[in-house]
C-alpha positions as CSV (number, residue, x, y, z in Angstrom):
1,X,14.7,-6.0,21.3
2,X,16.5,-9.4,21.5
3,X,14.9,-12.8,21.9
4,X,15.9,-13.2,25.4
5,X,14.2,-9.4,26.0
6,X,11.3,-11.2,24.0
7,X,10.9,-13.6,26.3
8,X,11.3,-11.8,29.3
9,X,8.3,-9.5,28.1
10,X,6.2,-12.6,27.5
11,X,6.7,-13.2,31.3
12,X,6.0,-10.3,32.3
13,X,2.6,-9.8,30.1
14,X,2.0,-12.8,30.8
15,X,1.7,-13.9,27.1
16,X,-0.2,-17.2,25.8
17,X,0.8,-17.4,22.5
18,X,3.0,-16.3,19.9
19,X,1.3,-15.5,16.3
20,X,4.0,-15.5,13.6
21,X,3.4,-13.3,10.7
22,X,4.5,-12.7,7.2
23,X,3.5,-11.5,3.8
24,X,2.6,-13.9,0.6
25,X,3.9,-13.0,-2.6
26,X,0.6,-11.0,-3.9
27,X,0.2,-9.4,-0.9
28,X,-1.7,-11.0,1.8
29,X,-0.8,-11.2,5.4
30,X,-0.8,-15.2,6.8
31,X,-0.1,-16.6,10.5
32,X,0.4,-19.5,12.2
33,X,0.3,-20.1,16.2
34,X,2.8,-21.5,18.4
35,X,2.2,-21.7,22.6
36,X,4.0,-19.8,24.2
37,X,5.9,-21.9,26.0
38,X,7.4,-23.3,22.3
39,X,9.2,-20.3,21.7
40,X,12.7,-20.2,22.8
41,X,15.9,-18.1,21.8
42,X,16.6,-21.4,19.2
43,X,13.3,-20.5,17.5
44,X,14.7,-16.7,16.3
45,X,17.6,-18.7,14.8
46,X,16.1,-22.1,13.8
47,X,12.7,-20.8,13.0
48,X,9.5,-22.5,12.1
49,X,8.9,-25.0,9.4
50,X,5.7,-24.4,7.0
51,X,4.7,-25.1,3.3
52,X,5.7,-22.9,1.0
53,X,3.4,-24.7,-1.4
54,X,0.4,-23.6,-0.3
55,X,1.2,-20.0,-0.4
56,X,0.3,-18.0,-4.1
57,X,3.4,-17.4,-5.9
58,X,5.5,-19.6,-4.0
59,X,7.2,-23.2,-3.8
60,X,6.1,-26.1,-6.0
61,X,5.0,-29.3,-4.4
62,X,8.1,-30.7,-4.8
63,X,10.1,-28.6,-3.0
64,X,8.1,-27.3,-0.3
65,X,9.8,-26.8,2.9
66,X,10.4,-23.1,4.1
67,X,11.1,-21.3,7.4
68,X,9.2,-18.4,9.5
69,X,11.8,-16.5,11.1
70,X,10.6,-14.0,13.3
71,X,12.0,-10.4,13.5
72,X,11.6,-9.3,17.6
73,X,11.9,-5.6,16.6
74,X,8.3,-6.1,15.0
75,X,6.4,-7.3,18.1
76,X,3.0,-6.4,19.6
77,X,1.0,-7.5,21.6
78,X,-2.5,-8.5,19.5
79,X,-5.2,-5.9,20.5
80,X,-8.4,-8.1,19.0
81,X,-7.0,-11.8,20.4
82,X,-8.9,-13.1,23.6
83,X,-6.0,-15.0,24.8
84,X,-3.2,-13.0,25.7
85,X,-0.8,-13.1,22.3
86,X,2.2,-11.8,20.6
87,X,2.5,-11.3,17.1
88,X,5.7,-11.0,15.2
89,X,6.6,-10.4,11.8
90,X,8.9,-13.5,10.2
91,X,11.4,-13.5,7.9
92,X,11.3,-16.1,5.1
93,X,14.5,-18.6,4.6
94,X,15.3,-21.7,2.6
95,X,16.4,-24.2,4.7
96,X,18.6,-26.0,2.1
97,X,20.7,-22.8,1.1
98,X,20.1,-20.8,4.9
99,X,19.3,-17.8,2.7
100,X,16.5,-15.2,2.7
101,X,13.5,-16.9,0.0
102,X,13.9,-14.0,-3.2
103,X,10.1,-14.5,-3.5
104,X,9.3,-13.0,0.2
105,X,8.3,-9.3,0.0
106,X,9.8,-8.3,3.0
107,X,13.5,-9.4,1.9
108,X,12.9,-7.4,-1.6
109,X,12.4,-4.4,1.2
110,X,15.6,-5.3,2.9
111,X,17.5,-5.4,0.3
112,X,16.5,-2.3,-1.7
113,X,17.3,0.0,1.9
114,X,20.4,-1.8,2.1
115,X,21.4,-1.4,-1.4
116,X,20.5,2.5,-1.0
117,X,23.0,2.4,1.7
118,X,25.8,0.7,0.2
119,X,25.4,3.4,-3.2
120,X,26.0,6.1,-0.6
121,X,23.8,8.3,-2.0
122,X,22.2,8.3,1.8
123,X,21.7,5.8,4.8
124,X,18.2,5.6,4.4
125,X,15.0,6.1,3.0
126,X,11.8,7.4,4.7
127,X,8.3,6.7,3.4
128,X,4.9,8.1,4.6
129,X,1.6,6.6,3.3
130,X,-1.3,8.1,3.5
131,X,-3.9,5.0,3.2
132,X,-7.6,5.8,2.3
133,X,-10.3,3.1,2.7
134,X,-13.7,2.5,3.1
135,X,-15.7,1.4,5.7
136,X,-19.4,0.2,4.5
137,X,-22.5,-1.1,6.7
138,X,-23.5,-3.9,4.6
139,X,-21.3,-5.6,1.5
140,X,-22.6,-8.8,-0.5
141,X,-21.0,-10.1,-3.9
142,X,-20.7,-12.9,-5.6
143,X,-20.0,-14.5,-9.6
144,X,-21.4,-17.6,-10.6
145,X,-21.5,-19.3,-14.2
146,X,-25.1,-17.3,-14.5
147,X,-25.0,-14.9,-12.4
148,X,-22.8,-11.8,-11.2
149,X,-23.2,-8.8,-8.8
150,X,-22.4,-6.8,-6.0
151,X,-24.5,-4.4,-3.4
152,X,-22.6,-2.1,-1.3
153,X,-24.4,0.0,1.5
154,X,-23.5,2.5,4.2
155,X,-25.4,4.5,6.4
156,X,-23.8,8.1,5.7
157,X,-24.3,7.3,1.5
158,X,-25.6,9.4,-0.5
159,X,-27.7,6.9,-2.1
160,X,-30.1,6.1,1.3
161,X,-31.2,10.3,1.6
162,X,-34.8,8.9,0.9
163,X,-34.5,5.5,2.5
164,X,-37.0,4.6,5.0
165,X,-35.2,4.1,8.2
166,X,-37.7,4.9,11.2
167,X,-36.4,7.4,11.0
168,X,-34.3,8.3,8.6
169,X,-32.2,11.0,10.0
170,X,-30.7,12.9,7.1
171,X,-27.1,13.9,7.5
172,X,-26.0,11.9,4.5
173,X,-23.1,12.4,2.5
174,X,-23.1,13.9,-0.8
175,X,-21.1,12.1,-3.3
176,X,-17.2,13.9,-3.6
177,X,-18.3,16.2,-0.6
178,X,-17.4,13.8,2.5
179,X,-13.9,15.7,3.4
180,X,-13.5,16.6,7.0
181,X,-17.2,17.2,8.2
182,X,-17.9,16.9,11.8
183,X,-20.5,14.7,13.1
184,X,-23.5,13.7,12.7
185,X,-22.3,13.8,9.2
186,X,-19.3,12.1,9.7
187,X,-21.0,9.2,11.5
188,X,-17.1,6.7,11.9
189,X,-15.4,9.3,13.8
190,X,-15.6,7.0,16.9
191,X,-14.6,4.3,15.0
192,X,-11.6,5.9,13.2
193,X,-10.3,7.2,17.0
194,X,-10.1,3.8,17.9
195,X,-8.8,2.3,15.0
196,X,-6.3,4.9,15.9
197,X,-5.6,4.4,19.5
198,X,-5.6,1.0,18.2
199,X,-2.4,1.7,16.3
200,X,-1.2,3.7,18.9
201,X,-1.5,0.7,21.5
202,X,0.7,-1.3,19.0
203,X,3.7,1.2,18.1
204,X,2.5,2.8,15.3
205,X,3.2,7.1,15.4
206,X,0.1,8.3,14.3
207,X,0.0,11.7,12.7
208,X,-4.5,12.1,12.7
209,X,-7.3,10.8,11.1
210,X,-10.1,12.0,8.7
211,X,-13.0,11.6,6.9
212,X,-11.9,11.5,3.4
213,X,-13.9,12.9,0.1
214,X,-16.1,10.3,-1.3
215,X,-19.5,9.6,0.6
216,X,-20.0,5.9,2.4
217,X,-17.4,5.8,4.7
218,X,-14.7,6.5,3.4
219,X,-11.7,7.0,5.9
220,X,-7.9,8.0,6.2
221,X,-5.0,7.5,8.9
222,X,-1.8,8.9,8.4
223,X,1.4,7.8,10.3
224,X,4.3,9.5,10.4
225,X,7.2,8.8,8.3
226,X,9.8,6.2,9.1
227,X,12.4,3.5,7.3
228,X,11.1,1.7,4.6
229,X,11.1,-1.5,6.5
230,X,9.3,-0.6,9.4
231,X,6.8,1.5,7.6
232,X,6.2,-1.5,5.5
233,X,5.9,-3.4,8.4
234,X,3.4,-0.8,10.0
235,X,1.3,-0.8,7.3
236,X,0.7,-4.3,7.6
237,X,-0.4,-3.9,11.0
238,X,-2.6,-0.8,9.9
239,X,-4.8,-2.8,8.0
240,X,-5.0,-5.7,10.5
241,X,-6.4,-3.0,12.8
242,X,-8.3,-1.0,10.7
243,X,-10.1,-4.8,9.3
244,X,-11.0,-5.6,13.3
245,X,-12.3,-2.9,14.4
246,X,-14.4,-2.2,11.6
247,X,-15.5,-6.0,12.0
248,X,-15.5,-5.6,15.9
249,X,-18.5,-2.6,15.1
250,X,-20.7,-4.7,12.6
251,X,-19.1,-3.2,9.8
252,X,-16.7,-4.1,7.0
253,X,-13.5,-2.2,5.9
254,X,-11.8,-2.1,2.4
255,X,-8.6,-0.7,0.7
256,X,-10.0,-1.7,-2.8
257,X,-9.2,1.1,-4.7
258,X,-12.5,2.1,-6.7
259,X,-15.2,0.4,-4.8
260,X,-18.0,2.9,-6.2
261,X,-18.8,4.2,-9.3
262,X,-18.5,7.9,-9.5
263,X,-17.1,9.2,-6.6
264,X,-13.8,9.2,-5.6
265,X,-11.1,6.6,-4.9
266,X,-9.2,5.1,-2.1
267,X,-5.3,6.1,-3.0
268,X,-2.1,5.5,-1.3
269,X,-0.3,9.1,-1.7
270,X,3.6,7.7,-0.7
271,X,5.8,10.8,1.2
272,X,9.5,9.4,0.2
273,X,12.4,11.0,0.8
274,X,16.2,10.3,1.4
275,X,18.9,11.0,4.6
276,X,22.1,11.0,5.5
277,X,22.1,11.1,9.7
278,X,19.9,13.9,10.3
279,X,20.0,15.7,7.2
280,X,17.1,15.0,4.7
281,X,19.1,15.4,1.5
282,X,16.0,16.6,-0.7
283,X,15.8,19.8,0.8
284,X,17.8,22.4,-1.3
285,X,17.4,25.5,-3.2
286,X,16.2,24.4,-6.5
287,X,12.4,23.9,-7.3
288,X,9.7,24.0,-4.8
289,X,12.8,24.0,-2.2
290,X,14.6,20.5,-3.4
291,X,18.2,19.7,-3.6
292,X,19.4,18.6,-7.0
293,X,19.5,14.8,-6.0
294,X,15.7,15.0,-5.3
295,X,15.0,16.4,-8.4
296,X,16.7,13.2,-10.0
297,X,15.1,11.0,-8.2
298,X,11.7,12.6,-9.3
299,X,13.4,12.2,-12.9
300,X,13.7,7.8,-11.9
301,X,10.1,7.6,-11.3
302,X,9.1,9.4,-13.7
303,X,11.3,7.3,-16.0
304,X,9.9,4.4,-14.8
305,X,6.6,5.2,-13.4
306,X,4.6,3.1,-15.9
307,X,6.7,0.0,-14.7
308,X,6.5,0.6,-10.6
309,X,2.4,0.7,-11.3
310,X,2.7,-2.8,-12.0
311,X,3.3,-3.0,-8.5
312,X,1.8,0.0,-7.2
313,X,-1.7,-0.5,-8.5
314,X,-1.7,-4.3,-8.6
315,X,-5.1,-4.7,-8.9
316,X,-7.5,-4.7,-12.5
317,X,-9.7,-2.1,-9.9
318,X,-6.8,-0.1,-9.7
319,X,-7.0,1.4,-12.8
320,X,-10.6,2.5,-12.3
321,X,-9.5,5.0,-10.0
322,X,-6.8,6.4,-12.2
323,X,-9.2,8.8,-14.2
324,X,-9.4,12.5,-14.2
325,X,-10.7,14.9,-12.2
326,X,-10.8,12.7,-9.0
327,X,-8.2,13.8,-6.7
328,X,-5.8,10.9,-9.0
329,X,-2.8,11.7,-11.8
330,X,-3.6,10.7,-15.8
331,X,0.0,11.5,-16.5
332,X,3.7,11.1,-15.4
333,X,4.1,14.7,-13.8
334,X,5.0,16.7,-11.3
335,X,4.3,20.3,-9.5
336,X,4.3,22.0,-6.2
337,X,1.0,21.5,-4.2
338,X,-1.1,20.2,-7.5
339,X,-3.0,17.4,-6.8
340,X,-3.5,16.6,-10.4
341,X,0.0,15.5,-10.7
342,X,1.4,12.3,-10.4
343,X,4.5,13.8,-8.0
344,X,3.3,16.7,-5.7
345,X,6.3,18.7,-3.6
346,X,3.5,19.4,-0.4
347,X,4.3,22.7,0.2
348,X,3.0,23.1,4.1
349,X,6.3,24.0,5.4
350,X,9.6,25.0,4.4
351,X,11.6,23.3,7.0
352,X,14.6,21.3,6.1
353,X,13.3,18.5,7.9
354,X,9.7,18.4,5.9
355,X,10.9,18.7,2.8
356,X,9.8,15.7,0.5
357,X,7.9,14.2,-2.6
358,X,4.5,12.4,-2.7
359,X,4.0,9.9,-5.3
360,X,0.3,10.1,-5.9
361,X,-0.4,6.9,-8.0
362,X,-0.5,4.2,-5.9
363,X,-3.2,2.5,-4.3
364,X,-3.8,0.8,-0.8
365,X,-4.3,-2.8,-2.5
366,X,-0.2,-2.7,-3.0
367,X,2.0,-5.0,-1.3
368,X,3.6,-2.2,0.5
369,X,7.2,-4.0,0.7
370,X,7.1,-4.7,-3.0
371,X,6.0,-1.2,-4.0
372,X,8.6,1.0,-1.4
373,X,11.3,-1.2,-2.9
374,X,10.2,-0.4,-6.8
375,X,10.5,2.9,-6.0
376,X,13.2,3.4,-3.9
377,X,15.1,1.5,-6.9
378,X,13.4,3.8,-9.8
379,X,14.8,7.0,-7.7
380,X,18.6,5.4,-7.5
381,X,18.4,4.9,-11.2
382,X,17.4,8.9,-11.4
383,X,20.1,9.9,-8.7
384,X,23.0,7.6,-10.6
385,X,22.0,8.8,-14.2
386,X,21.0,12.4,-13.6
387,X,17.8,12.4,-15.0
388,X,16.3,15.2,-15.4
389,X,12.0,15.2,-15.0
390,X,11.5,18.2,-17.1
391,X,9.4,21.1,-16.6
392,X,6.7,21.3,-13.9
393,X,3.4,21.0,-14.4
394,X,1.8,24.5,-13.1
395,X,-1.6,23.7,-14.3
396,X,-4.6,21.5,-13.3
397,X,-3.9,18.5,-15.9
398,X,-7.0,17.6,-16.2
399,X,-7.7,20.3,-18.2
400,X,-5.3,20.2,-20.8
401,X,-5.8,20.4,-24.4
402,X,-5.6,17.1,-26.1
403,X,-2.1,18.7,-28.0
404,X,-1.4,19.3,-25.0
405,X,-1.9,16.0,-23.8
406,X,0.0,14.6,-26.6
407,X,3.7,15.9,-24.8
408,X,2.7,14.3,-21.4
409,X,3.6,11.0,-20.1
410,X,0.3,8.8,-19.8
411,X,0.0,6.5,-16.9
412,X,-0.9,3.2,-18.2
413,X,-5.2,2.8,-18.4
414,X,-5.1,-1.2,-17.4
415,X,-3.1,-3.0,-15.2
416,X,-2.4,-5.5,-18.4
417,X,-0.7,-2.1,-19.8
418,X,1.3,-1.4,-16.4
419,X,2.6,-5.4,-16.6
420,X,3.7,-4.8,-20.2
421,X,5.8,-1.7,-18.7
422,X,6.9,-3.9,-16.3
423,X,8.2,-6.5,-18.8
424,X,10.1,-3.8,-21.0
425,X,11.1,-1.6,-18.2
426,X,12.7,-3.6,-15.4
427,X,16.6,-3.6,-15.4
428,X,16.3,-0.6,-12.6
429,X,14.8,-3.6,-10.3
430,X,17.9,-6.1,-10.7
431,X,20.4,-3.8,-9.7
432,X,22.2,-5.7,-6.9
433,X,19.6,-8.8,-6.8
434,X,17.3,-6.7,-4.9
435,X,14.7,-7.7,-7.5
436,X,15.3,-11.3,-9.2
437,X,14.6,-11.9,-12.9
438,X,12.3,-14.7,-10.8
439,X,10.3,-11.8,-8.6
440,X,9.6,-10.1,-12.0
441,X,8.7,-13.2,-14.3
442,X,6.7,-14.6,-11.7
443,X,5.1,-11.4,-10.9
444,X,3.5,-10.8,-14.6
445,X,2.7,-14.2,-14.6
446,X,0.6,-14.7,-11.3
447,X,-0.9,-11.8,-12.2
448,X,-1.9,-12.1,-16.0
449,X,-3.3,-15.8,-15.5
450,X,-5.1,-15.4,-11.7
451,X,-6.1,-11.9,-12.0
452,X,-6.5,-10.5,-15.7
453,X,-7.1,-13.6,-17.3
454,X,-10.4,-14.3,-15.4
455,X,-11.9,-11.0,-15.7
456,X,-11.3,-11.3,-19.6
457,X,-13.5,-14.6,-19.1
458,X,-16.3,-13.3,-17.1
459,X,-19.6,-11.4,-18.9
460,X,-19.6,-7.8,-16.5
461,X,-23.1,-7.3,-15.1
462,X,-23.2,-3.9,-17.2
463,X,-22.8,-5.5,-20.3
464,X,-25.9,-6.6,-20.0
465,X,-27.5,-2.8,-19.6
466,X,-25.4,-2.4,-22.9
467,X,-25.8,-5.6,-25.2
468,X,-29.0,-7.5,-23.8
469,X,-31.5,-6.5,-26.6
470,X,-29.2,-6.0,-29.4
């Protein structure tokens, strides 16, 4: 769609303002509102002035002036606004130099599809999330200098089978047991179908929508694969949806990936795979039905799976989930329709067309631009060098030996560990600027000094079940 198109549609929808979008470094989506009447075809090329100071990871002070640039292919119209509005995703520029800003996640995107492109090992890549989160009745935290805590509560938990509700009804949700059950026991389906007509109202090609395992509300929508861009594009605009309408119902929605203790997870299992045209070029006659080239590419993230984790599980939560024997890899691995592994080959149909890997770390707290890109890049790497990933795993790997355990890859257990990877392990990420030494150095640093740095700092509310009465 062009700008003129763009504003012909706002004419015609009758459209009262325009929301401009875009992503911050660490992975939040920010806006800012224009009428409509401001926007004009000079705005798609002149853009929007903003402070780049006041976003995390940015600009300094000093040297604060940035641009919003927004992208017409992304539009929608906003399903939650009350006046009518458009929202578009922006581009970030410099206006000193005129070029993209090396810190904005989206550009990082950009430029690892079009550096995929230009190695000619395809034309593009194709990514399909699968994002699990929760949806809870009632959430309440907070940390003081004295105090610290959190209470999370949900109507289907497992936890409220004897709480007195007048009446209670039962139908509650055993913990690791809340995979596709049909209602009364799945209590959010109505919620979930419009979260995904939601989607569906705002271009997104929704494959169907779940219960997933864990009791309380936890939820998954799947969309269908598509170009790294737009389906990190989409996925921004999943959450915004998913957020609203669980807010919209009373309720509140998270992709924090280990919100409770001892059940399962909320992961991010990534479907990748490369194409040139309309021939997916990991479909061959090798393992589990891939090509050669897809095997290599397995090889690059397996190579440099402990450093993509830095941005694939971003989060000191992240790492809670990573433990075995729920539904989440312990080790760099891979296998045909294993769910232990860290890269499963889904084996639901042999057609050329489905043919693909799912990378089974990551988690739904990822900056989704950031984390595509690290590994699109980790799979070039495998595909130029010919790695090879070694044999399959053809065994539950949670139950291996611990000398068995010795030969395997371990993911990292900390994000602190996945940020040292990250350090050592990043030369795969510079390869034609897609990644800047800046991205990476500023990266480790946000993260060590905002995130891991103040969890160090702070006494944990079960230390205090632990230590109190030494």
């Amino acid at each position: 769609m062009t700008p003129k198109e763009i504003l012909a549609f706002c004419r015609e929808k009758e459209v009262r303002a325009i929301d401009l979008r875009f992503m911050d470094f660490p992975g939040w989506w920010q806006h800012t509102t224009i009428p409509a009447t401001s926007l004009t075809e000079a705005t798609f090329v002149d853009g929007i002035g903003f402070d780049g100071s006041s976003i995390r990871g940015w600009r300094n002070i000093f040297d604060s002036d940035m641009l919003l640039i927004p992208q017409p292919e992304t539009r929608f119209l906003d399903p939650f606004a009350k006046v009518p509005t458009l929202a578009m995703i922006c581009d970030i520029r410099d206006p000193l130099t005129g070029q993209d800003y090396s810190r904005d996640p989206r550009n990082v995107a950009k430029k690892a599809a079009n550096y995929l492109a230009g190695t000619q090992i395809g034309d593009s890549i194709r990514f399909g999330p699968e994002a699990e989160f929760f949806i809870f009745d009632d959430v309440r935290f907070d940390q003081t200098h004295h105090s610290g805590y959190y209470f999370l509560d949900s109507n289907e938990a497992q936890w409220n089978r004897g709480r007195d509700e007048q009446p209670n009804q039962g139908y509650k949700i055993r913990y690791r047991e809340g995979y596709f059950p049909l209602p009364p026991t799945d209590k959010l389906m109505d919620i979930r179908n419009e979260m995904m007509l939601r989607m569906i109202d705002c271009g997104l090609d929704v494959e169907c929508q779940h219960h997933e395992v864990a009791t309380a509300g936890q939820a998954e929508i799947d969309l269908r694969y598509d170009h790294l861009l737009k389906m990190a594009d989409q996925m921004m605009i999943y959450k915004y949806i998913v957020r609203n309408v669980a807010y919209r119902h009373g309720k509140s929605a998270t992709f924090m990936p280990k919100p409770i203790y001892g059940d399962s997870g909320s992961g991010f299992h990534t479907h990748v795979s490369i194409w040139q045209g309309d021939q997916n070029l990991f479909a061959g006659d090798r393992y589990a039905g891939l090509s050669p080239l897809a095997l290599h590419a397995i090889g690059g993230i397996l190579e440099h799976g402990r450093a993509i984790m830095a941005f694939s599980n971003p989060t000191t939560n992240s790492y809670k989930r990573l433990t075995g024997g729920y539904e989440a890899p312990a080790f760099l691995d891979y296998s045909r329709a294993n769910r232990s592994a860290a890269i499963r080959i889904p084996m639901y149909s042999q057609k050329p067309e489905s043919k693909r890997i799912e990378f089974r770390c990551p988690d739904p707290s990822c900056n989704p631009y950031l984390t595509f890109a690290a590994i699109t890049m980790a799979m070039i790497d495998g595909i130029q060098r010919k790695l090879d990933p070694g044999p399959s795993m053809e065994k539950d790997s949670y139950d291996l030996s611990p000398a068995e355990q010795q030969q395997m890859r371990p993911i990292p257990k900390s994000l602190d560990e996945a940020l040292e990877a990250l350090a050592a392990d990043h030369q795969f990420l510079l390869a034609d600027d897609v990644f800047t030494a800046d991205v990476i150095e500023t990266w480790i640093d946000y993260k060590r000094r905002r995130e891991i740095d103040t969890i160090k700092l702070r006494p944990h509310p079960y230390e205090f079940c632990l230590y109190y009465d030494l």
